[in-house]
C-alpha positions in Angstrom: 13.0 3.6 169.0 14.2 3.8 172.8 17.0 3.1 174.9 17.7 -0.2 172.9 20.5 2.1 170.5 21.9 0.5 167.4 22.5 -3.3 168.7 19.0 -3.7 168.7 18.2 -1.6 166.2 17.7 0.1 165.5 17.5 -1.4 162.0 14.6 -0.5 160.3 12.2 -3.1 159.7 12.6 -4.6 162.9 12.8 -1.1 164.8 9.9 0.0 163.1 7.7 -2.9 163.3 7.9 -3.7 167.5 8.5 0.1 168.3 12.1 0.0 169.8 12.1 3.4 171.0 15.7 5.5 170.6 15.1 8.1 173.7 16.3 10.2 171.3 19.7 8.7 171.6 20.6 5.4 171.5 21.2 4.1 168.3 20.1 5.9 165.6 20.0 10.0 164.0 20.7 13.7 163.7 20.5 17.7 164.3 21.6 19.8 167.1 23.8 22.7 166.8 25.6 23.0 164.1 28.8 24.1 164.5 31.6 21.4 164.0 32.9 21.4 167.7 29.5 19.9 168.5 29.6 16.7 165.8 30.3 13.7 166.9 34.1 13.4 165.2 35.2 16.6 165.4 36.3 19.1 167.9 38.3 17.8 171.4 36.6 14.2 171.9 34.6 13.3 174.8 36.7 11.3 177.5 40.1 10.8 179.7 43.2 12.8 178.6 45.7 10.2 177.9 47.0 7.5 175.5 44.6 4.4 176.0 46.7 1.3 177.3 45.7 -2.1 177.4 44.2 -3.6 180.8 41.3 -3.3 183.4 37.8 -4.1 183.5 34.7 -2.1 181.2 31.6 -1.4 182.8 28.8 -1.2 180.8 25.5 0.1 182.6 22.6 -0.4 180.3 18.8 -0.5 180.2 17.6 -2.8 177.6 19.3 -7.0 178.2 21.4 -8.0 175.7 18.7 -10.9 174.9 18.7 -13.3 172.2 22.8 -13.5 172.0 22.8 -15.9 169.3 23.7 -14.4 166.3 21.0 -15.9 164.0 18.6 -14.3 166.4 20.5 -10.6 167.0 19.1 -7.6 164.4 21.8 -5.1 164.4 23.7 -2.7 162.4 27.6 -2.8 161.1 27.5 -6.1 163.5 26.4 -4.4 166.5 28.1 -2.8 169.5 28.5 -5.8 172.3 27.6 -8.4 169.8 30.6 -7.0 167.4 32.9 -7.9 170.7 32.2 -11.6 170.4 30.9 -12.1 166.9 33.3 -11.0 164.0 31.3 -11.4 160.1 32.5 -11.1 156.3 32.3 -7.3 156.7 31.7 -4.7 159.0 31.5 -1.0 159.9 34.6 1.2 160.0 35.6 1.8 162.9 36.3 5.6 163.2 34.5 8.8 163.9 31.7 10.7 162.2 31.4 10.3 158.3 34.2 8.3 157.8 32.8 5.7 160.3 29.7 5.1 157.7 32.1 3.0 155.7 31.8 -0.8 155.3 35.1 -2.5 155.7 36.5 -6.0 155.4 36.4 -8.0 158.9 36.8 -11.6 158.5 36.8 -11.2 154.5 39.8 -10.1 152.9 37.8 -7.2 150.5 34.4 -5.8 151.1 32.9 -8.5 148.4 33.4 -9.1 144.7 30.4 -9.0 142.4 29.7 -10.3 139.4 28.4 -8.1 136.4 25.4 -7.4 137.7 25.3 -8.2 141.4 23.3 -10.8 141.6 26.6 -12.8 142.6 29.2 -12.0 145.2 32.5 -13.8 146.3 34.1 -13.4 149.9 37.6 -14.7 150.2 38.7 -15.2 154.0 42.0 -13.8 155.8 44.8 -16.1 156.8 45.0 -17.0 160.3 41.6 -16.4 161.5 40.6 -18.7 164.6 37.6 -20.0 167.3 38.1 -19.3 170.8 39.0 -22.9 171.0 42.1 -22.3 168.5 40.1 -24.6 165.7 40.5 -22.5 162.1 37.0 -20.3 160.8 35.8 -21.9 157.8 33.5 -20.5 155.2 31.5 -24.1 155.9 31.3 -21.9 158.7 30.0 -19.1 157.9 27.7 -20.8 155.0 26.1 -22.6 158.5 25.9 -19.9 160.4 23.6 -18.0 158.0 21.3 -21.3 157.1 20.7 -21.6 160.9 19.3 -18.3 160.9 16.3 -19.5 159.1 15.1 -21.7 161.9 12.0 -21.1 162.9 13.2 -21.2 166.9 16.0 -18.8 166.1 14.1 -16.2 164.3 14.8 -12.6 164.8 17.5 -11.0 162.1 17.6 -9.2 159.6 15.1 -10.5 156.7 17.2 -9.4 153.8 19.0 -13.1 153.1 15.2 -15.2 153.1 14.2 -11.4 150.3 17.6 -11.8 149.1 19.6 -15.8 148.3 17.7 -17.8 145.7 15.4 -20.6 147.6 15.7 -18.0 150.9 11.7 -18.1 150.5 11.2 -21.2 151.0 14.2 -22.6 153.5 13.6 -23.7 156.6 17.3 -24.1 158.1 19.6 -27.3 158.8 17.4 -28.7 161.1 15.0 -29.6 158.4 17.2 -30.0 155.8 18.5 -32.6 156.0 22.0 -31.9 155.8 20.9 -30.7 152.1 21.5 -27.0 152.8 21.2 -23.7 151.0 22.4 -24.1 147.3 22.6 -20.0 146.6 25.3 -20.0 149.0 28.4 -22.2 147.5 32.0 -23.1 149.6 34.1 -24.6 147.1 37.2 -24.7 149.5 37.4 -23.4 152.9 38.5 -20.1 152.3 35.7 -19.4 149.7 31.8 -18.4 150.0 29.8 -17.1 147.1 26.2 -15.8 147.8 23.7 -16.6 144.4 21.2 -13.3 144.5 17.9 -13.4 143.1 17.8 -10.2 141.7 20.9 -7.5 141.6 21.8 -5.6 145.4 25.2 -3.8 145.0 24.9 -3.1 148.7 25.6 -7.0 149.7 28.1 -5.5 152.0 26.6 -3.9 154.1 24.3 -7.0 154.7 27.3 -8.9 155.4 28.0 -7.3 158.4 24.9 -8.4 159.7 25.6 -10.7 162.6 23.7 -14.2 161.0 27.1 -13.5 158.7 29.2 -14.5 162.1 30.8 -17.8 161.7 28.9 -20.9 163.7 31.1 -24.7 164.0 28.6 -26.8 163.6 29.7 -29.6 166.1 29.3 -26.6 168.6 25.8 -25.8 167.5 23.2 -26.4 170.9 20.4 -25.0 169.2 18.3 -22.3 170.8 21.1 -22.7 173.6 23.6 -21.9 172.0 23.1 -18.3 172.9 24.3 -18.9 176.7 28.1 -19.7 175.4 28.3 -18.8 171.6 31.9 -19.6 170.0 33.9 -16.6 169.7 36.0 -15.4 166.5 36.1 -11.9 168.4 38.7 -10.8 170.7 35.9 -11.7 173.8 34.8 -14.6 174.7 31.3 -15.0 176.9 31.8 -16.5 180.3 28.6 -15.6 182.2 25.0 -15.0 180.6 22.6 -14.8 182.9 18.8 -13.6 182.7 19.0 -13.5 179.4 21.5 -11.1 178.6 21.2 -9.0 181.8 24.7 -9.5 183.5 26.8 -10.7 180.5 30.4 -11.0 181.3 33.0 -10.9 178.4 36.6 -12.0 178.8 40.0 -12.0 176.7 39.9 -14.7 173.8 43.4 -15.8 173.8 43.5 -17.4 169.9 42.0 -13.6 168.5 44.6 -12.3 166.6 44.9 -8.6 166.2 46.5 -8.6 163.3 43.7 -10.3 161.5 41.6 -7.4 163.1 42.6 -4.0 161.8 39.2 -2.7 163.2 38.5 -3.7 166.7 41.0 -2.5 169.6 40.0 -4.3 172.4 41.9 -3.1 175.1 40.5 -3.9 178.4 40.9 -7.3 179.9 37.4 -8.0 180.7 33.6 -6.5 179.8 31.3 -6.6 182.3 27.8 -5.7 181.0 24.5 -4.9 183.7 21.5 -4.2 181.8 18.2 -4.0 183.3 18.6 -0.3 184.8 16.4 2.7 184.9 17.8 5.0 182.5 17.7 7.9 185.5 20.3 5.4 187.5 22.5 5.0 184.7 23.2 8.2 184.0 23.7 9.3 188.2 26.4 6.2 188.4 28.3 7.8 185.5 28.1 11.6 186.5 29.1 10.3 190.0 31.9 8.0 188.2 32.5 6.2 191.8 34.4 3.1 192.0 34.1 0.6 188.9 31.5 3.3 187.6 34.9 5.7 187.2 35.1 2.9 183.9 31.7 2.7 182.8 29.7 3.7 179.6 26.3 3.1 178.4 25.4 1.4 174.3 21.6 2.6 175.2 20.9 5.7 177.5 21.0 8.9 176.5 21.0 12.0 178.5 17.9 14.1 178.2 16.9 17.5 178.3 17.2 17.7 182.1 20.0 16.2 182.6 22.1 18.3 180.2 20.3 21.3 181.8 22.2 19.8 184.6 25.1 19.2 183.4 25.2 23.2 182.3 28.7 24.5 182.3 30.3 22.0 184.6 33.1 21.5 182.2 34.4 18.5 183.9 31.3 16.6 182.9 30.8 18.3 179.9 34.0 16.9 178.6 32.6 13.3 179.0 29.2 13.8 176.9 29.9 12.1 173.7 27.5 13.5 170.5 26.6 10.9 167.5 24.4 11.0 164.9 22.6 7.9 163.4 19.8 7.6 160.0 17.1 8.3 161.7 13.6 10.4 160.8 10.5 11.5 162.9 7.8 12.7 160.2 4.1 13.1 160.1 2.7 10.3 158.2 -0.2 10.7 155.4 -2.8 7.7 154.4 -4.3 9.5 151.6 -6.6 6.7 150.7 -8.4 8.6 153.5 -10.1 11.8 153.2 -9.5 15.0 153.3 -5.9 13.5 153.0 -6.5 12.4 149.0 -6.0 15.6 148.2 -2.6 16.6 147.6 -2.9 20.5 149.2 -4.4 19.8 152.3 -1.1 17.7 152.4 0.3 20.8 151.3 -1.3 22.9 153.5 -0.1 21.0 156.8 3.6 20.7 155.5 3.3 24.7 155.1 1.8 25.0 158.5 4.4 23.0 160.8 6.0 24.8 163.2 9.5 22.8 163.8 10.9 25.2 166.2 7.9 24.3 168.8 8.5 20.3 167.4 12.2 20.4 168.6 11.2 21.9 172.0 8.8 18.9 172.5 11.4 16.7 171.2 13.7 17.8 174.0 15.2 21.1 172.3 18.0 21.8 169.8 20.6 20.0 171.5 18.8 16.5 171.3 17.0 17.4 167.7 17.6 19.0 164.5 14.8 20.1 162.4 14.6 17.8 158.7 12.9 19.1 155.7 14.6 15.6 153.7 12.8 12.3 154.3 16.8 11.2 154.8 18.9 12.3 157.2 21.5 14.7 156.4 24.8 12.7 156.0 26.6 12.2 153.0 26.5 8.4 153.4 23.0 8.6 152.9 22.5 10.3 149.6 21.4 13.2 151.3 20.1 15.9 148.8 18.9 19.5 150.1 14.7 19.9 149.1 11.9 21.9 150.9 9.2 21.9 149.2 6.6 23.2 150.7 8.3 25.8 153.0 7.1 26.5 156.5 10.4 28.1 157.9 11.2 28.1 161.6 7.8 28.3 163.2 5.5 27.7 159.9 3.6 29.6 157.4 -0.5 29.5 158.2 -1.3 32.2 155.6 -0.1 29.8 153.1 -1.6 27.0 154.5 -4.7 28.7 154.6 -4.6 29.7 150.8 -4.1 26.0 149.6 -6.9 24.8 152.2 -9.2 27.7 150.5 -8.2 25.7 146.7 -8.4 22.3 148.2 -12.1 23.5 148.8 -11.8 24.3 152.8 -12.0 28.1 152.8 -13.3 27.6 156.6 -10.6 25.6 157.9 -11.0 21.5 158.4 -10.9 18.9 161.5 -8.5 16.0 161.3 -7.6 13.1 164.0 -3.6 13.1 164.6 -2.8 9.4 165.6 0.3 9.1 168.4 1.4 7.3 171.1 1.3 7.7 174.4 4.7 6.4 175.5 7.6 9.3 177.0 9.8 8.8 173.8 9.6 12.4 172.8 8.7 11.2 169.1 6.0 10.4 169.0 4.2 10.8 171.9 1.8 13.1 173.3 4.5 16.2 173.2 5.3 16.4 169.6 1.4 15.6 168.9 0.6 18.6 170.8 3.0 20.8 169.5 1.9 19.9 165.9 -2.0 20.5 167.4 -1.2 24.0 167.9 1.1 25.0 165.0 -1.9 23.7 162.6 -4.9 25.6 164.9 -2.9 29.0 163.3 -3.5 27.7 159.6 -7.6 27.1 160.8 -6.9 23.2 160.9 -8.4 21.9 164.3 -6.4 18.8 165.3 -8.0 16.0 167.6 -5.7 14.2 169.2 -5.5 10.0 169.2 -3.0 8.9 171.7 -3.2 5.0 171.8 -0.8 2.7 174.2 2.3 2.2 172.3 1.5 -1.4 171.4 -1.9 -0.6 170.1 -0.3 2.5 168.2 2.5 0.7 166.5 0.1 -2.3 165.6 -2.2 0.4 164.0 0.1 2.4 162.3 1.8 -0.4 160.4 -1.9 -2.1 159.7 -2.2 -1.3 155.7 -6.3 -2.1 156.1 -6.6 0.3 159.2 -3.8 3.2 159.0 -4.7 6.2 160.1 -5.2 9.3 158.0 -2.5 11.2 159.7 -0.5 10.3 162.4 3.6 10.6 164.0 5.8 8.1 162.8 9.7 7.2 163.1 12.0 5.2 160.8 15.6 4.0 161.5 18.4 2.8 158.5 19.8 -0.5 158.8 22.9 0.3 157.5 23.7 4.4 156.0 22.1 4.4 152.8 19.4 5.8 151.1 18.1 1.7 150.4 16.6 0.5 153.6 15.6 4.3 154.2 13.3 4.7 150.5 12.6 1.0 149.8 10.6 -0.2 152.9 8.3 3.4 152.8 7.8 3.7 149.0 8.3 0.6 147.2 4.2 -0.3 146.5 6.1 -3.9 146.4 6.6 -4.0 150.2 2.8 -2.9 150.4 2.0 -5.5 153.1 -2.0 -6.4 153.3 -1.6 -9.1 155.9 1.1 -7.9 158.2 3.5 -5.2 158.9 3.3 -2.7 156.3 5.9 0.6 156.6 4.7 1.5 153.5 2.2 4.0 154.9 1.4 6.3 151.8 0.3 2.4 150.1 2.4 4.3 147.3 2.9 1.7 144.2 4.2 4.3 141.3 6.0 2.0 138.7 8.9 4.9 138.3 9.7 5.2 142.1 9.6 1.1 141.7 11.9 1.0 138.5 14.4 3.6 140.1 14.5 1.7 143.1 15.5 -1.4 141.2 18.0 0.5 139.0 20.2 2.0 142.0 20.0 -1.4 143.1 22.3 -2.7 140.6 24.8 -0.3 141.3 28.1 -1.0 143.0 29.5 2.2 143.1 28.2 3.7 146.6 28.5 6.8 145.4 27.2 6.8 142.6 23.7 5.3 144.5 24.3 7.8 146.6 23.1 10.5 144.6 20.4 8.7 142.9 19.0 7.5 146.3 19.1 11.4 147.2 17.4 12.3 144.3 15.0 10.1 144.2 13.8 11.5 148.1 13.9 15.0 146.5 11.3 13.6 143.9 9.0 11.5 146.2 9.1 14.2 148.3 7.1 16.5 146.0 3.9 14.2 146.6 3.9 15.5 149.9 3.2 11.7 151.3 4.8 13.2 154.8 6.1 15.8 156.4 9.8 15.7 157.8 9.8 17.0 161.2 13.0 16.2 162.9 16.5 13.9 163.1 17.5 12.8 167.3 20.6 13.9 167.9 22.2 11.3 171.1 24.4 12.6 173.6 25.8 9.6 176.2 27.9 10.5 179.0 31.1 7.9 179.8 32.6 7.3 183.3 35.6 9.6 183.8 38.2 7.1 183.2 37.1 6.0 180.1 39.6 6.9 177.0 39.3 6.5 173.2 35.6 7.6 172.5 34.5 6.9 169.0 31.4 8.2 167.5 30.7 7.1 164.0 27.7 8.4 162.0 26.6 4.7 161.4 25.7 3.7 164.5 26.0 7.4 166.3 26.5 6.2 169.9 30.2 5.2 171.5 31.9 2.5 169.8 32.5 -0.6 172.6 35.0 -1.8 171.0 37.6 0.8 170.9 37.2 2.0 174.0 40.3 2.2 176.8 39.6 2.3 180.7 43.5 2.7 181.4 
């Protein structure tokens, strides 16, 4: 992923399949120091001493445009960061630092969903009070539109799960060509009531609820594929000014937003001002210089990177304004072992043993930007996270094992393999990290040629099932902090896509990893999943389909007036929406 951070996101399918890079940063996962001061929720938080007060204008200085501003079209996670501002759905991320900020939470629902039995049904009840930015009431005819529009054709671009997910999603092709007939898996018997018909049990519906095609849409208001350029707001801002596309949005005050409908969104300042657009070197000199309106600025996409916090060094003043977040996130080296000499499970083996992850991490942009993973999911609690290492390389590798499984793989002289990457600066998986993998596997007498293809052409190869590489870097970012949109995608043999994009590199298709899959699926207790999603990494990971290389860890610096920073480990960059400039 890249500067686009979690409102683009950074969500996994979508991330993965048209490359958003992350710079190691924006919007999405984990490891740097480890000592609590340094997590994002702990220790003195990042920002301007004071009580935050209600007033002024918020800068925000961004790379990537807030495009597509229609939320049918937007693919974000916990309802995004701007987006959220504007766009309130049935649930949505707590708002709060670190682990406790990986929580769904009721937004414009009065619970977090009731299922039935077996989860194939779930009720939403709305809140009392709730209003448009014109003062009309939010309906659940509402809400049951809003969703149905996002199967247009023309307003394409969310998350997929509802057309996987609602019975008839398959086939629908939205209101315009409907007929007024509608969706019938999604039922309003009054206007405070939606239920959501499942074909097939997903105790995680909440989380998908805070998907931003869950934002109610009046219907009368509807402009189609404009509608993007003023949407109607049930947030507490209301968009004035879109221009280019989402490159100078300008966000003001929605008078009929009721906090007390809102227990989640702060709003303080009077007015968001958004500038997208900018080179990622600018953004960060405005806020370390903090001059003028930049004195309240922050950033939902740049992070700093290693030069820049070399910079920074022990200049405590800016040191107290670098936020750190952490977000589900995984670089790994990817196996295709339909593709020799990868079919055999120890020269898998042998490279896991061989990686050096201390040399990774420097590529990666060092310790403070990356922590070294052994776990295909990141290490949060949210995410089912079980401890495994398999096949143990410790901090700079292990060749004399590596050599000893090459010799009983049948390589006693050593083999020559192609390592696929890209060339883009992402510090992922670009030439860096491929290099630094090169020369921790020469030591184990495995001589590594190096295929660096333009980003584009890498991505469209890597996620080609009839052309994947052997062996080659890869990336994969959670839509929402669990161990489901982290496992399912890469080892369902379901998802095995032939004539598309297919995450699924290993082409895995074991019926046990299949029927597990489908049994957490049914569960309602989060917890509970939890530690069956974590499990079930711990036992895919024996296979030795990848190896785990590292989690991003994203530091963002704010303007030096800016009060209230909150870092949650869902989205681990600067929440918007509780943010003070006063």
């Amino acid at each position: 992923m890249s500067s686009a951070g979690p409102d683009r996101h950074l969500i996994a399918r979508r991330v993965a399949a048209v490359t958003v890079s992350l710079v190691l940063a924006g919007g999405a996962v984990a490891c740097g120091p480890k000592d609590g001061a340094d997590k994002a929720g702990s220790g003195d938080k990042p920002g301007a001493a004071g009580a935050p007060q209600n007033g002024g204008t918020l800068t925000v200085l961004n790379s990537e445009p807030q495009s597509d501003f229609d939320p049918a079209r937007l693919y974000t996670s916990g309802g995004g960061n701007v987006p959220s501002l504007v766009f309130r759905t049935l649930t949505t991320r707590n708002r709060e630092d670190g682990a406790a900020g990986a929580k769904v939470v009721p937004d414009l629902a009065t619970d977090t969903g009731k299922p039935n039995a077996d989860a194939t049904e779930w009720t939403y009840t709305l809140k009392d009070g709730l209003k448009y930015e014109d003062g009309t009431p939010i309906t659940t005819a509402d809400i049951k539109y809003g969703i149905e529009r996002s199967f247009a054709a023309e307003l394409s671009g969310g998350a997929p799960y509802l057309r996987d997910w609602l019975v008839g999603g398959e086939t629908y092709e939205g209101p315009y060509k409907d007929g007024g007939k509608g969706l019938d898996s999604i039922v309003v018997p009054d206007p405070k009531t939606i239920v959501f018909k499942l074909r097939k049990p997903e105790g995680e519906f909440p989380f998908v609820a805070t998907q931003t095609q869950f934002a109610p849409v009046p219907k009368a208001k509807d402009t189609g594929v404009k509608y993007e350029e003023h949407p109607v707001s049930s947030g507490p801002y209301k968009v004035v000014k879109n221009d280019n596309d989402g490159e100078h949005l300008t966000l003001e005050r929605n008078e009929h937003w009721d906090e007390k409908t809102d227990e989640e969104r702060k709003a303080y300042p009077d007015k968001i001002d958004v500038r997208s657009g900018l080179d990622a070197a600018v953004i960060n000199q405005r806020l370390t210089t903090s001059s003028g309106p930049d004195a309240a600025a922050v950033t939902t996409d740049t992070n700093l990177g290693p030069a820049e916090l070399a910079q920074i060094g022990d200049n405590e003043e800016l040191a107290a304004r670098v936020g750190t977040g952490h977000f589900g996130y995984i670089n790994y080296l990817a196996f295709n072992p339909k593709v020799a000499p990868f079919d055999n499970p120890k020269v898998r083996q042998a490279i896991s043993h061989a990686i050096n992850r201390t040399s990774v991490i420097n590529a990666a942009g060092g310790s403070a930007l990356a922590e070294p993973a052994t776990t295909f999911l990141p290490e949060r609690e949210a995410f089912g996270f079980t401890p495994y290492d398999h096949f143990p390389a410790g901090k700079t590798g292990d060749p004399a094992k590596a050599k000893q499984l090459l010799a009983e793989a049948g390589f006693p002289d050593g083999i020559t393999v192609t390592l696929t990457h890209s060339t883009a600066q992402n510090r992922q998986t670009s030439p860096e990290v491929a290099t630094a993998v090169q020369q921790a596997l020469a030591a184990a007498g495995i001589t590594v040629k190096l295929e660096g293809l333009e980003n584009n052409a890498f991505n469209e190869k890597r996620w080609d099932a009839k052309n994947t590489p052997g062996f080659f870097l890869s990336r994969w970012g959670a839509d929402w902090p669990s161990g489901a949109p982290f496992l399912a995608p890469i080892f369902d043999g379901r998802q095995i896509v032939t004539n598309g994009s297919n995450y699924n590199h290993a082409q895995l298709n074991d019926p046990a990893v299949n029927a597990e899959i489908d049994e957490i699926a049914k569960l309602t207790d989060l917890a509970a999943a939890g530690k069956r999603w974590g499990a079930l990494d711990k036992k895919i990971g024996e296979q030795a389909l990848d190896v785990p290389l590292f989690h991003p860890v994203y530091k963002r610096l704010v303007g030096k007036d800016i009060k209230n920073v909150v870092i949650s480990d869902w989205t681990g960059v600067l929440d918007i929406s509780q943010v003070s400039v006063k």
